[in-house]
C-alpha positions in Angstrom: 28.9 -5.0 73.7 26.2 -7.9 73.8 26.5 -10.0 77.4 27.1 -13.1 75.4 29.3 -11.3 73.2 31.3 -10.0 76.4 31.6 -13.7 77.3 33.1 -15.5 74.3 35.7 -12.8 74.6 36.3 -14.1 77.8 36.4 -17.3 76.9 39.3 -16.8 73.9 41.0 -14.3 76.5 41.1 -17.6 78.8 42.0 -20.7 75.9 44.9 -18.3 74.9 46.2 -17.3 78.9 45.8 -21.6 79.2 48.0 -22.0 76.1 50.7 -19.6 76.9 50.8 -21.0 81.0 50.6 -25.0 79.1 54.1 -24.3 77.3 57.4 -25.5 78.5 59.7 -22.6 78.6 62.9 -24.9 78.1 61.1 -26.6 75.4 60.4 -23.5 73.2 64.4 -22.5 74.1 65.8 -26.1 73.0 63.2 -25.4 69.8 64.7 -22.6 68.7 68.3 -23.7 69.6 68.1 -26.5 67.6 66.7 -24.4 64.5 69.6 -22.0 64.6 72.0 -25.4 65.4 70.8 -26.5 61.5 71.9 -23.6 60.0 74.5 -23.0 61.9 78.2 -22.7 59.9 79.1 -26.0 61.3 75.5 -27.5 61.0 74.2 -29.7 58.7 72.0 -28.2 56.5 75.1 -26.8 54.2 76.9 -29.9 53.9 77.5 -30.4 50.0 79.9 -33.4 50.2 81.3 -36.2 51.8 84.3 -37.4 49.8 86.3 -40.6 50.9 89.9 -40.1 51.0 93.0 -43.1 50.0 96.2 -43.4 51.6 98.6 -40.7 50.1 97.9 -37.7 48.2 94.6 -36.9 47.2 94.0 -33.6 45.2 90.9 -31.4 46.3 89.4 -29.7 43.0 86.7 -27.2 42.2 84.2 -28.7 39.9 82.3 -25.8 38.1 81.1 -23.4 40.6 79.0 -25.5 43.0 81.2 -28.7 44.0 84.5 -30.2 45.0 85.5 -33.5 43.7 89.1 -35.7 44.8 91.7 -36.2 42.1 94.4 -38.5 42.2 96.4 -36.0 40.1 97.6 -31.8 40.9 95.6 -29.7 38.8 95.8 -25.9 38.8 92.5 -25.4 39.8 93.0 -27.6 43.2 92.6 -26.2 46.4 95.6 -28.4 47.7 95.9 -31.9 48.9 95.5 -34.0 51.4 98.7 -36.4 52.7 96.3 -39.2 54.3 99.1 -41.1 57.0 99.7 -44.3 59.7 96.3 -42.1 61.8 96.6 -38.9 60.4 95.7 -36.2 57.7 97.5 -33.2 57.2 96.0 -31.0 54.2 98.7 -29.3 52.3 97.3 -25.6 50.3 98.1 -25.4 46.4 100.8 -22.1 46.9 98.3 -19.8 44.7 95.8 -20.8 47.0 94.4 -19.0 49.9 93.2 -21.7 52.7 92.8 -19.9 56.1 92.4 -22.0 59.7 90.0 -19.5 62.0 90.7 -16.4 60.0 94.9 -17.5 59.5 96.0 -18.2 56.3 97.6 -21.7 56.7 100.0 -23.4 53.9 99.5 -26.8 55.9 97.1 -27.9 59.0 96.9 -31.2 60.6 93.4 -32.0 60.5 93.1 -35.7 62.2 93.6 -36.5 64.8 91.1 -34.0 66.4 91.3 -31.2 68.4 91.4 -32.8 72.5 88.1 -32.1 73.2 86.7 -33.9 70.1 86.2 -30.9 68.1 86.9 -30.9 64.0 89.6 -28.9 62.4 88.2 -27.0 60.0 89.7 -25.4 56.9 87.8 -23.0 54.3 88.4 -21.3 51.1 86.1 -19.2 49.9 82.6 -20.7 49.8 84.0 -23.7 51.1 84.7 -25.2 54.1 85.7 -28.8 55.2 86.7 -31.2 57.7 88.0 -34.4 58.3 86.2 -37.6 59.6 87.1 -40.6 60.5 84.2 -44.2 60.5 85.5 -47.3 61.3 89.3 -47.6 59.3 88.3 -44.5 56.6 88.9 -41.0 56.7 86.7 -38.5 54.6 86.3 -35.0 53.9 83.4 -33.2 55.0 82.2 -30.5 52.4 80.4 -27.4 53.9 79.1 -24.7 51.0 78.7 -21.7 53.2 76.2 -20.6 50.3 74.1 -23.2 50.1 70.6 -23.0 48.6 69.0 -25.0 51.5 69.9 -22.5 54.3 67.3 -19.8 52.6 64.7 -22.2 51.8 65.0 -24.0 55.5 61.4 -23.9 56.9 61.5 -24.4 61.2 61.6 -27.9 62.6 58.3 -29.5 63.1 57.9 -30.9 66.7 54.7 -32.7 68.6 53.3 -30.1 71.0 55.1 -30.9 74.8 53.4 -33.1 76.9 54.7 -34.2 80.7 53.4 -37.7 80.1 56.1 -38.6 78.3 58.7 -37.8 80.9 60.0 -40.3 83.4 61.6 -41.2 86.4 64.6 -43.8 85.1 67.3 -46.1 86.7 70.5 -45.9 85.6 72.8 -48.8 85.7 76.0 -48.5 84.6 78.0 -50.9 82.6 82.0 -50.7 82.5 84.6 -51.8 79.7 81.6 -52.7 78.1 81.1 -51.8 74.2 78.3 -52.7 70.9 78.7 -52.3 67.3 76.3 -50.4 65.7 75.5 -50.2 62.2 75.3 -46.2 60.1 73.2 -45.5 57.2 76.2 -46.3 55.2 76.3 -50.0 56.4 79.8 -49.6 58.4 80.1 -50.9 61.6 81.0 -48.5 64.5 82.5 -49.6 67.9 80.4 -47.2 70.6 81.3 -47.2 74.8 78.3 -48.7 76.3 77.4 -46.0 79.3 74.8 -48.0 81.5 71.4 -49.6 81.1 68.6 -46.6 81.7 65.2 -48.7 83.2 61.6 -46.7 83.7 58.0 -47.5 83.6 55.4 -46.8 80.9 52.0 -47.9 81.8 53.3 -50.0 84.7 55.5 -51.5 82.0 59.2 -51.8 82.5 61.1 -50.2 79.6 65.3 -50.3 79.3 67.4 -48.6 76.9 71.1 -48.5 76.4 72.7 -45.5 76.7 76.1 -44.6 75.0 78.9 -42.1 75.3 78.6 -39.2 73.5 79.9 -35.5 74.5 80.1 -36.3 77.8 76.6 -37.1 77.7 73.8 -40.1 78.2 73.4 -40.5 74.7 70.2 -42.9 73.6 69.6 -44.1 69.7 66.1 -45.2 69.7 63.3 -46.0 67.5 59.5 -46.4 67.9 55.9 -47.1 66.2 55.7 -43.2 64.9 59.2 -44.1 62.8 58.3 -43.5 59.0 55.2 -42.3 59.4 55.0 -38.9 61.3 58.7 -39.0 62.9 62.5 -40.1 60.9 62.3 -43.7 59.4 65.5 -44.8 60.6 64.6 -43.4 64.1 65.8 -40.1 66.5 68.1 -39.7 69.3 68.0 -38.4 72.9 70.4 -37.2 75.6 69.7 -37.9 79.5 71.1 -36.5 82.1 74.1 -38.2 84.1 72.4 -40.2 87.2 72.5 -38.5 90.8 74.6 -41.3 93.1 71.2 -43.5 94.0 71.3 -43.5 90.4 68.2 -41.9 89.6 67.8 -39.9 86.2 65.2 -38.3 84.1 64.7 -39.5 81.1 62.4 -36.9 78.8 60.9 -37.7 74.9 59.8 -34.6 74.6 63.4 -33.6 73.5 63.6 -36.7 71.0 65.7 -34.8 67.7 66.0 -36.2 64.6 69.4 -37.3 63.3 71.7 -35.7 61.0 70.4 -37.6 57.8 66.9 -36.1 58.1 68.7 -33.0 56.7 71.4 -33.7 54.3 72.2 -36.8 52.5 76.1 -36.7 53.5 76.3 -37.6 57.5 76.7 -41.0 58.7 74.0 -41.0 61.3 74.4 -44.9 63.4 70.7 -46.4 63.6 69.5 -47.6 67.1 70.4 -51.4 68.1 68.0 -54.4 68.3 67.5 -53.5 72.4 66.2 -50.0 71.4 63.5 -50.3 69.4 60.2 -49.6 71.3 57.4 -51.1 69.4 54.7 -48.4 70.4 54.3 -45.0 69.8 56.3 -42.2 71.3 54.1 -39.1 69.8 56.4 -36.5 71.4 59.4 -34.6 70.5 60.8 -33.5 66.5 58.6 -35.0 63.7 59.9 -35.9 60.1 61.4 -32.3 58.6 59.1 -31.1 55.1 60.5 -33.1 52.2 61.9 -36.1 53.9 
C-alpha cells in the first residue's frame, strides 16, 4: 500500500476511535430506553383515544374495527360501562364480554383512584386496552390499540449529538406548601407541588428554573429558542436529580425529552410556566420526532 495511502487509513482508523471514546455511554442507554419506552404497551405511541367520561353510566362501544366511542345507552356490542362516582370509577364488563385485569378475567375493577404508587389500572379486551385519568375535576378513558399502525412505522428518536457544555453545577432551593397552576395543551388548569428553585450559571449568567414533583423526581417543564424550529413547539421536559444536603445538584440538557404530545394527539402534556422559558438556545437533548 502507497505511504500516503497507509496514512489516510490512519487517519479514519483515528476520527472513528475519537467518535466511539467522544460518546456518552448513559446517553446512548437513556437513547435507546426511551425508544423502546414509546413503543412500549403502556407508551404513547398506541394511544387511539381519549374519551371524556359524565357522571353515571357511560357505555364503551366498538366502532367498526379500529375505534371505541362512549354511549349514553347499553348496546350489545359494548364492552361494558363505566359507573363514574363522588372520586371514583369502577368499570363494569358487558356479561358476554371478556375484560381481563393482568391476565384475570374481571366482571368489575375499580379503576380510580390509582394504584398507591400512582400507577394506572388498566383493563384490556382484545386489541384494546384502557385506563382511567383524571385533569383537574374530569375523568377520561385512555384508549390504547395494541395494534396500532404507528408502532411499525415508528422511526428512532432524533437527538442533538451529547455535548458536556450543556451540563451544570445547580443550587437547589427548596420551596414547601408551595404550589402553581399550569396550563395543558387542552387549556385546563392543573394544580402542580412546587419542589424548589434549581439556580446555575450559563456564560456567567445566573439561570433559575422551578422544579416540580413528579415520580419522586426533580421534574423541570422548560422551553427555549430551538422550540418550533428544530426541537417540540410547546417545549420538552427534564428530570434532575434530588440535591445532596449542601444542596448541590446537577442539572444536564443533554437528557431534555420531548413530551407526550410530540407523539400522539391524545395526552395532556402541561406547557412550562412564564419563569421557565429560557430565551436562547439549548441545542442539546431530543429534537422534534419526523412528522411533527
Amino acid at each position: 500500500m502507497p505511504s500516503y495511502l497507509l496514512q489516510i487509513s490512519l487517519m479514519v482508523l483515528l476520527v472513528k476511535s475519537t467518535t466511539v471514546i467522544a460518546q456518552n455511554p448513559d446517553f446512548e442507554q437513556w437513547k435507546r430506553e426511551r425508544n423502546a419506552e414509546i413503543v412500549a404497551e403502556d407508551g404513547w405511541l398506541n394511544l387511539a383515544g381519549l374519551l371524556w367520561l359524565e357522571s353515571g353510566d357511560t357505555h364503551l362501544i366498538p366502532i367498526g374495527k379500529d375505534s371505541l366511542a362512549l354511549a349514553q345507552k347499553a348496546s350489545k356490542k359494548e364492552l361494558g360501562k363505566f359507573q363514574v362516582g363522588n372520586d371514583t370509577v369502577l368499570f363494569i364488563a358487558a356479561k358476554r364480554k371478556k375484560v381481563f385485569a393482568e391476565g384475570r378475567q374481571v366482571a368489575e375493577l375499580l379503576q380510580y383512584p390509582l394504584e398507591k404508587n400512582g400507577q394506572y389500572i388498566y383493563l384490556n379486551s382484545g386489541r384494546w386496552k384502557w385506563s382511567v385519568i383524571k385533569r383537574g375535576d374530569r375523568y377520561g378513558a385512555r384508549i390504547r390499540d395494541l395494534q396500532h399502525p404507528a408502532l411499525e412505522n415508528f422511526e428512532p428518536i432524533p437527538t442533538y449529538d451529547y455535548d458536556s457544555n450543556w451540563k451544570f453545577k445547580a443550587f437547589f432551593e427548596p420551596r414547601f406548601n408551595e404550589f402553581i397552576n399550569i396550563t395543558n395543551v387542552l387549556g385546563q388548569v392543573i394544580e402542580w407541588r412546587v419542589m424548589g428553585i434549581l439556580t446555575f450559571e450559563i456564560d456567567g449568567k445566573r439561570q433559575s428554573l422551578i422544579t416540580l414533583e413528579d415520580l419522586g423526581k426533580l421534574f423541570v417543564i422548560f422551553s427555549d429558542e430551538t422550540n418550533g424550529k428544530e426541537t417540540y413547539p410547546s417545549g420538552r421536559y427534564l428530570y434532575v436529580d434530588f440535591p445532596d444536603k449542601s444542596g448541590n445538584t446537577t442539572i444536564d440538557f443533554n437528557f431534555a425529552y420531548n413530551p407526550p404530545c410530540a407523539f400522539t394527539a391524545f395526552a395532556t402534556c402541561p406547557i412550562p410556566p412564564k419563569e421557565n422559558r429560557l430565551d436562547f438556545e439549548i441545542e442539546v437533548g431530543e429534537r422534534m420526532p419526523e412528522g411533527h
